[in-house]
ROPAZA-408650 format. One record per residue (C-alpha): residue in one letter; x, y, z. Coordinates in steps of 0.1 Angstrom, whole numbers. Example, Ala and Ser with C-alpha at 12.3 -4.5 7.8 and 13.67 -1.06 7.14 Angstrom:
BEGIN
R, A, 123, -45, 78
R, S, 137, -11, 71
//
This chain:
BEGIN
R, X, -206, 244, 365
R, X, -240, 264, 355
R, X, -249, 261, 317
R, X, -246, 298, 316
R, X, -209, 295, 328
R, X, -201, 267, 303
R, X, -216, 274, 269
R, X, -189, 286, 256
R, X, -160, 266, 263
R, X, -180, 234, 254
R, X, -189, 254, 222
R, X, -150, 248, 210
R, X, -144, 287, 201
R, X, -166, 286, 173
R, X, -181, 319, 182
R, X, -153, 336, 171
R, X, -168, 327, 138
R, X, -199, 350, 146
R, X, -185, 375, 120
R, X, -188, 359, 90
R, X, -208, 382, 67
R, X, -235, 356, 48
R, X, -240, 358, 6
R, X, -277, 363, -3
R, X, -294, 332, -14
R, X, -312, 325, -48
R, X, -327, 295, -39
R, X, -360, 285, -12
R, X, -382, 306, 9
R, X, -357, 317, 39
R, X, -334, 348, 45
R, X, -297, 349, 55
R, X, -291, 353, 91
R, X, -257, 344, 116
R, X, -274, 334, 149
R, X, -249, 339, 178
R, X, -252, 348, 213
R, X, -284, 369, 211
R, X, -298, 331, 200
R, X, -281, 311, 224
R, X, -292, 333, 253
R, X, -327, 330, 240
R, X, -329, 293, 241
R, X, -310, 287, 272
R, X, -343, 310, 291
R, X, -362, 281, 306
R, X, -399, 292, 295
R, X, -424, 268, 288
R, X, -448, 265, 258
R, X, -428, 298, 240
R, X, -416, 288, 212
R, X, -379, 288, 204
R, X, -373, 289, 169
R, X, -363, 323, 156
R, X, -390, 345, 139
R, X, -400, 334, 104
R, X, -380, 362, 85
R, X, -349, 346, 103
R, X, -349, 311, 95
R, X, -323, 302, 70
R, X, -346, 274, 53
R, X, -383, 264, 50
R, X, -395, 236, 38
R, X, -435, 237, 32
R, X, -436, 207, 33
R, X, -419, 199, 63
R, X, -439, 227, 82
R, X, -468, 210, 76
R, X, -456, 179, 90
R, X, -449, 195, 120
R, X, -484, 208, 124
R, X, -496, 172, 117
R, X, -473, 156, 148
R, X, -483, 184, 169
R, X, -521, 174, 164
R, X, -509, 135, 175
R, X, -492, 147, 202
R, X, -523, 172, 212
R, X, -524, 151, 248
R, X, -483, 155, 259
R, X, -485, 191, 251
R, X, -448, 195, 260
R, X, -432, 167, 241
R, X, -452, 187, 210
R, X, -436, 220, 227
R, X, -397, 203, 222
R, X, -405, 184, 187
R, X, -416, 218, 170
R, X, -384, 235, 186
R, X, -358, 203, 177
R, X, -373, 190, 142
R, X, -365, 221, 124
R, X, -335, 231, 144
R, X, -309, 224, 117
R, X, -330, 239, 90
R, X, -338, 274, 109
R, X, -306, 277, 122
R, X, -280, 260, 109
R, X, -282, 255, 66
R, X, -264, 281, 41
R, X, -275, 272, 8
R, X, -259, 289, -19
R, X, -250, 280, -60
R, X, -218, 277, -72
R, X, -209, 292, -102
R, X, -222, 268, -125
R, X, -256, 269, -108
R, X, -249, 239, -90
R, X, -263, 233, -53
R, X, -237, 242, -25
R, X, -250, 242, 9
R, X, -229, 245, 44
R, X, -241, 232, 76
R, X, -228, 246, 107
R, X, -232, 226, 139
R, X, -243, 251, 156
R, X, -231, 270, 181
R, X, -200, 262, 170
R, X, -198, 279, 126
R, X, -181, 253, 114
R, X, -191, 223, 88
R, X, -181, 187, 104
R, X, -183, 160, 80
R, X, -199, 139, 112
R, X, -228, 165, 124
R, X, -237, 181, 89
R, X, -246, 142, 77
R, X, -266, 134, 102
R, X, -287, 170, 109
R, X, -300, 165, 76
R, X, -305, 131, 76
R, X, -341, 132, 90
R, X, -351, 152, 61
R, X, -340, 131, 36
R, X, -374, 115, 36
R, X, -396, 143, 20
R, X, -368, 151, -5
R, X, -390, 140, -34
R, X, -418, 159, -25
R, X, -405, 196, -19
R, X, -381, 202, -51
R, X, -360, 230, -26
R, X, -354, 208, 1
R, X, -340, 185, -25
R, X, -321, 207, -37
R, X, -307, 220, -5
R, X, -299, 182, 5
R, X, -281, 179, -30
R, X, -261, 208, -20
R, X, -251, 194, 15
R, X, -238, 163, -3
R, X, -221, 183, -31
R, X, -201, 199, -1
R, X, -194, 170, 15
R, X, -177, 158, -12
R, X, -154, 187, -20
R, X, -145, 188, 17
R, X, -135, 153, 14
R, X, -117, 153, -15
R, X, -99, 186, -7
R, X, -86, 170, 25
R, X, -102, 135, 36
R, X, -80, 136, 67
R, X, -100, 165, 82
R, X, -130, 166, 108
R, X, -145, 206, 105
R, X, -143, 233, 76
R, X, -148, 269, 73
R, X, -175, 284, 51
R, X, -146, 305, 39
R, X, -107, 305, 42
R, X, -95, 316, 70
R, X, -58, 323, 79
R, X, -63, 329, 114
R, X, -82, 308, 126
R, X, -83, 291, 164
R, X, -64, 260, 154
R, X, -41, 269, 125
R, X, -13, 261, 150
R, X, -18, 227, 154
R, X, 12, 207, 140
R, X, -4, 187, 114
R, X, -10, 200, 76
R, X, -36, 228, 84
R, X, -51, 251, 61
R, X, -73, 281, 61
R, X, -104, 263, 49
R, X, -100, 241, 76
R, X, -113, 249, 108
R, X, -100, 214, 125
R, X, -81, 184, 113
R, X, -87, 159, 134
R, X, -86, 120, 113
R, X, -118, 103, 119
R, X, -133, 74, 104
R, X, -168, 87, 104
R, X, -159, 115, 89
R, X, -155, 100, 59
R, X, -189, 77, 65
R, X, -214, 100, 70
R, X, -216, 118, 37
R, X, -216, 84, 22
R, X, -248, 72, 45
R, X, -264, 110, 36
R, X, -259, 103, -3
R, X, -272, 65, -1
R, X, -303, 76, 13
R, X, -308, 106, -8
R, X, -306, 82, -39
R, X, -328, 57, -24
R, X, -354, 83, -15
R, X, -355, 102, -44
R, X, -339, 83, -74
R, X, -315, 116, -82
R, X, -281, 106, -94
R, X, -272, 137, -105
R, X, -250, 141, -74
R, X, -234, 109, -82
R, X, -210, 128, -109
R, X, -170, 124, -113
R, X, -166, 145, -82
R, X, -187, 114, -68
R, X, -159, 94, -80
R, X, -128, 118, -65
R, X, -146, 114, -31
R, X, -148, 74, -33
R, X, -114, 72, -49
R, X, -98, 93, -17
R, X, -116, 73, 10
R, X, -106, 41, 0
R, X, -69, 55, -8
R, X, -70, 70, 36
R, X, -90, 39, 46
R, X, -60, 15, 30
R, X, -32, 41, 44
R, X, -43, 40, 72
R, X, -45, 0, 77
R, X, -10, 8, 82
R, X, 3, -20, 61
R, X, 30, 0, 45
R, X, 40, 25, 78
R, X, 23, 44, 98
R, X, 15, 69, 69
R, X, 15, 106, 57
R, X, -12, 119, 87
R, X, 4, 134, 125
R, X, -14, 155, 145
R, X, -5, 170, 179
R, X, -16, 205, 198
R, X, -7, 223, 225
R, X, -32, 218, 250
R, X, -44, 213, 287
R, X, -63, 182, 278
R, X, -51, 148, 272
R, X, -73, 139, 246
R, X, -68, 170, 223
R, X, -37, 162, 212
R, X, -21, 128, 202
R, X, 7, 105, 217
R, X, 42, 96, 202
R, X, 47, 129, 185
R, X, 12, 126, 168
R, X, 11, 93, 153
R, X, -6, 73, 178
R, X, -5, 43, 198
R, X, 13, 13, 178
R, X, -12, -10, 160
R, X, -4, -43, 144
R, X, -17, -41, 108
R, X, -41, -72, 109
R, X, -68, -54, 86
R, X, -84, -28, 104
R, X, -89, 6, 98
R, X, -70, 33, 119
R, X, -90, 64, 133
R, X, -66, 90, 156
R, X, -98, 109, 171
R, X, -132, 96, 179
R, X, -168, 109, 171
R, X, -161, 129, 203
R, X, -129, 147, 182
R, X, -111, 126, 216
R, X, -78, 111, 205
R, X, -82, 69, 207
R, X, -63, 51, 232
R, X, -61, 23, 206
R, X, -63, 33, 170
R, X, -83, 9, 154
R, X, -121, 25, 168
R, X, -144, -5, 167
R, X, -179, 12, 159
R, X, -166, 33, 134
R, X, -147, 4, 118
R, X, -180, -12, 116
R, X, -193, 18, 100
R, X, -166, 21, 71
R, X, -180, -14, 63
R, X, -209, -3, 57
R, X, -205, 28, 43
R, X, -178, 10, 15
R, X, -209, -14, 10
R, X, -231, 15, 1
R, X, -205, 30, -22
R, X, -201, 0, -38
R, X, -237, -3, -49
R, X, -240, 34, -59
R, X, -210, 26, -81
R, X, -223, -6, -97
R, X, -260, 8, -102
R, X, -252, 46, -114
R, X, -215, 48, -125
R, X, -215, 13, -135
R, X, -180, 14, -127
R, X, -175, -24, -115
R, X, -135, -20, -108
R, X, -140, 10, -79
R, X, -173, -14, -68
R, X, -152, -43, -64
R, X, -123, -25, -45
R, X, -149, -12, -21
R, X, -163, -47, -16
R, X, -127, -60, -13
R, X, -121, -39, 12
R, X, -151, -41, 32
R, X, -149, -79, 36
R, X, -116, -75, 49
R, X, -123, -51, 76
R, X, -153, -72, 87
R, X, -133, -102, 89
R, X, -113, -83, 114
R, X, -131, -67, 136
R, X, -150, -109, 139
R, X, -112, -112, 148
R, X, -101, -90, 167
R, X, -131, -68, 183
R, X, -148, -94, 203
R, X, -144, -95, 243
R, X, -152, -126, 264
R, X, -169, -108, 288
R, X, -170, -127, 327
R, X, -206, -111, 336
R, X, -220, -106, 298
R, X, -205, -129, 273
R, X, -191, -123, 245
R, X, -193, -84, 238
R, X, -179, -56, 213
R, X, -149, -40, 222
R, X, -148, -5, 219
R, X, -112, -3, 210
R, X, -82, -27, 201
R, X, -47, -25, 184
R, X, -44, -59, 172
R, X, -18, -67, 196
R, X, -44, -83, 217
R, X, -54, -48, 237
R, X, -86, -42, 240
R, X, -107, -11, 254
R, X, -138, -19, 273
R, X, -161, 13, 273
R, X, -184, 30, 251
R, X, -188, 70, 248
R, X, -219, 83, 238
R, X, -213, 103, 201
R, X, -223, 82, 171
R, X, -209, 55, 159
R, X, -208, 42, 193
R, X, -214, 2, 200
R, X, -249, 13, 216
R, X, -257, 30, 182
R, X, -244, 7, 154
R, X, -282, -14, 147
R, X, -293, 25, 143
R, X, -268, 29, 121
R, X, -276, -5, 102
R, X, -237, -16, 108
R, X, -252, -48, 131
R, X, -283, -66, 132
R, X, -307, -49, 163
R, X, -310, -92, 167
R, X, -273, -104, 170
R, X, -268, -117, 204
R, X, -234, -102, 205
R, X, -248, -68, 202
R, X, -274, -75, 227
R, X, -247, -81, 254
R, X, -229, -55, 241
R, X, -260, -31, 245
R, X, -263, -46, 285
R, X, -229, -40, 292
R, X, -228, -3, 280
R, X, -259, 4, 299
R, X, -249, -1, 329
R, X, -225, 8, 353
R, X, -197, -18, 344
R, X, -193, 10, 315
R, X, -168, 38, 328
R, X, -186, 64, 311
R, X, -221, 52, 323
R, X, -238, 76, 349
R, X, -269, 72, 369
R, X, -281, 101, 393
R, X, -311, 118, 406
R, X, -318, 137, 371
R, X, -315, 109, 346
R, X, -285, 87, 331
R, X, -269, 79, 304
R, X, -237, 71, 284
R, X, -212, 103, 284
R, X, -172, 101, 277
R, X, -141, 118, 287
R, X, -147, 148, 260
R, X, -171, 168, 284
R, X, -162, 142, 315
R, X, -175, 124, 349
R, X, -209, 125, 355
R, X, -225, 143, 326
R, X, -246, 119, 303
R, X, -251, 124, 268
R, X, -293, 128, 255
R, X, -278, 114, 224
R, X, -271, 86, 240
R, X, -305, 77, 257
R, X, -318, 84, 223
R, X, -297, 56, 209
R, X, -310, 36, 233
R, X, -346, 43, 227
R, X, -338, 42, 187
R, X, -324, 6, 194
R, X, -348, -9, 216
R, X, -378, -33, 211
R, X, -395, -27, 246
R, X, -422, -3, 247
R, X, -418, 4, 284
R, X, -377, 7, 277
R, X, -386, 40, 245
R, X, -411, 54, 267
R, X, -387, 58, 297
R, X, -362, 72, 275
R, X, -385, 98, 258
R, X, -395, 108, 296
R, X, -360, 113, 307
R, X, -355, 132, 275
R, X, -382, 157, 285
R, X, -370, 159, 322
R, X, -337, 167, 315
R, X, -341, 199, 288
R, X, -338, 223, 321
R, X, -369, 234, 310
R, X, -356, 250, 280
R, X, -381, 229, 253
R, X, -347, 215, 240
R, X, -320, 192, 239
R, X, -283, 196, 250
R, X, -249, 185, 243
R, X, -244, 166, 282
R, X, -264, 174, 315
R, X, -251, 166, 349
R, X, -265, 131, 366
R, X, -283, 147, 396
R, X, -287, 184, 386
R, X, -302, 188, 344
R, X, -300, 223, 351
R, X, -262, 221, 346
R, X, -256, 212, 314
R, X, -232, 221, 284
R, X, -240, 237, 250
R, X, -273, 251, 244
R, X, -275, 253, 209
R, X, -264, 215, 192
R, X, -282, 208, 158
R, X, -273, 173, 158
R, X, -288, 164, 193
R, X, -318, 189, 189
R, X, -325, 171, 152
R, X, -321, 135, 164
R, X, -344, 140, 190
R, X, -368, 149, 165
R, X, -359, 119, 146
R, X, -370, 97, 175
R, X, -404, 115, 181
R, X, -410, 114, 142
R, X, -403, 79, 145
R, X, -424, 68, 168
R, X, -456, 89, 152
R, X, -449, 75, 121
R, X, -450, 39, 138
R, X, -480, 49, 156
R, X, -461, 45, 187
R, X, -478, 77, 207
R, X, -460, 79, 237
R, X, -480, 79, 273
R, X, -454, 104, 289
R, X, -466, 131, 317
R, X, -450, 165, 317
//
């Protein structure tokens, strides 16, 4: 299973996308450009020190400022030449290759994130490739403006159909999965329910406001969005039935389509929140997704403070709150595993019938990730036996070989570890020694390529699966911009 051999199956058929004609763009110094296979090819060649961003006529978004910043950790990192090499590829990844920013037709921001090699807009991915950004929004007045635009998008998508996990730029009536049985539309490319879906463009428009005091994107649609997520997050407590969202497809994998004619596993309604898919797009075994449900209290926390502070609408606040409390009480319910080797640990799944799943896969929110995420504290001592148990090999989907290890998960299966998840490791530690090793194993796993990929195989990083993955190339340089920024410079050879 060469990577050349499995790019495109673990790219989900979102190269048939590669068509899509672009609109011109009035906004920021870029051009419009669809990368496809000419790209992906290009970044897959394993040659050192050449750089692997596309020319500067081709890259859909620059950011001055941003560039500059990139020149400034390259001059910190002047003594690991190739950790520089892979930052200046991964930082900007989402940016060169990834954002379509466009106006609507009231001159509003509206910008559309694909996830890569895959041209499609996930509610998950598009929140967090931006994410890293967020923090020089008050300082370049275009990159605001683009981030405003992501968030503006976010919202529509949510509100135009908060049970779905991936939208087209445009409608399209044939597309891959438009014979799934569940309510698809054209502008959706996938709908497949998540919890996080719903969570991310919350944590993306939290962080925006904090870093740059602009409320403008906190408007009624603002309101529609927190108005349908806490209407799908009570339906699908599944107080009242099992509610209006089914999904099944037909499919050689388990995990792609959903049991009992696409309902899902039976839950007991004791408070927590329902999610049918992962982070992975997996289907649950149980449907009540412990990280994520973490996450939704969070994220309802967040809304709820936006409201109070900007809308000063205290009746939406307080339902937020309401709900968040409840949730939480839960999962200190219901999620928590006596352990015999670690104590009392996280599940990663339950159905309050007393079923529990004891596992964690590597996407985000996973239990590794939720201090990263701010859903726990990095100090609770639950979380800390959590973290032990999913690092290691009492974990299912933990794998150790000659080539690294990591957490993986049943979407891309045995034996291929996840970077993202070695990064959630590093962004979660306290231990010098424990970062370092992870950065190192970063570098020594990129098959010589200068970047990261979706999953690599545990003795051989030369087989590994999708290329081109925004998310994973812009969270590794999240962690590297991190660790600069703390004056953390990295003693790593290569």
């Amino acid at each position: 299973m060469k990577h050349q051999k499995t790019i495109f199956a673990a790219a989900g058929l979102g190269l048939l996308l590669l068509g899509v004609p672009a609109p011109a763009m009035g906004q920021a110094n870029h051009t419009q450009k669809e990368f496809g296979k000419e790209y992906i090819d290009a970044i897959a060649v394993s040659t050192r020190y050449v750089s692997k961003r596309p020319a500067e006529a081709d890259r859909l978004f620059r950011s001055e400022v941003i560039e500059k910043y990139i020149k400034d950790v390259k001059k910190k990192l002047k003594d690991t030449p190739y950790l520089a090499w892979m930052f200046e590829n991964c930082y900007p990844n989402t940016l060169d290759t990834t954002v379509h920013y466009t106006e609507d037709e009231q001159g509003r921001p509206d910008t559309f994130v694909y996830t890569g090699d895959i041209h499609a807009m996930w509610g998950r991915d598009s929140g967090a490739q931006v994410y890293p950004y967020v923090k020089f929004a008050a300082k370049d007045k275009n990159l605001k403006r683009m981030l405003a635009g992501v968030i503006r998008r976010q919202f529509k998508n949510i509100v135009f159909d908060p049970y779905a996990n991936a939208f087209n730029r445009y409608p399209d009536a044939k597309g891959y999965w438009m014979t799934d049985d569940t309510d698809m539309k054209p502008e959706l490319h996938e709908r497949k329910y998540e919890i996080d879906s719903l969570c991310y463009p919350i944590r993306l428009a939290y962080e925006y406001w904090k870093e740059t005091g602009d409320t403008s994107v906190f408007d009624e649609l603002w309101i529609q969005t927190v108005e349908s997520v806490l209407h799908t997050f009570k339906e699908q407590q599944r107080k009242d039935g099992l509610g209006p969202y089914h999904f099944t497809r037909v499919t050689d994998r388990q995990l792609d389509t959903v049991c009992n004619r696409g309902w899902g596993a039976p839950c007991k309604p004791v408070g927590l929140i329902a999610s049918v898919f992962r982070p992975s797009d997996d289907a649950t075994t149980y449907l009540f997704l412990v990280p994520s449900n973490f996450m939704a209290v969070t994220s309802l926390r967040k809304a709820a403070e936006i409201l109070t502070a900007v809308n000063h609408r205290a009746d939406l606040a307080a339902q937020c709150v309401a709900l968040a409390d409840e949730v939480h009480q839960a999962l200190m319910k219901y999620a928590i595993y006596r352990h015999p080797k670690y104590g009392p640990i996280y599940a990663f799944e339950v159905d309050g019938f007393g079923n529990q799943l004891i596992m964690d896969d590597a996407n985000v929110p996973s239990l590794l990730a939720m201090p990263y995420l701010g859903d726990v504290d990095i100090d609770d001592p639950i979380y800390q036996n959590t973290r032990r148990f999913v690092w290691s090999e009492d974990n299912p989907y933990f794998f150790r070989g000659k080539a690294g290890e990591g957490i993986g998960g049943p979407h891309v299966g045995l034996d291929m570890p996840w970077p993202m998840s070695v990064m959630m490791r590093a962004f979660t530690s306290k231990d010098d020694k424990e970062i370092q090793a992870c950065v190192q194993m970063l570098m020594d796993t990129d098959a010589g390529t200068g970047v990261i990929h979706e999953s690599f195989h545990k003795d051989d990083a030369n087989n590994y699966t999708r290329p081109w993955f925004a998310w994973q190339n812009t969270l590794f340089g999240e962690l590297i911009s991190k660790l600069v920024d703390e004056e953390k410079i990295l003693k790593v050879k290569k």
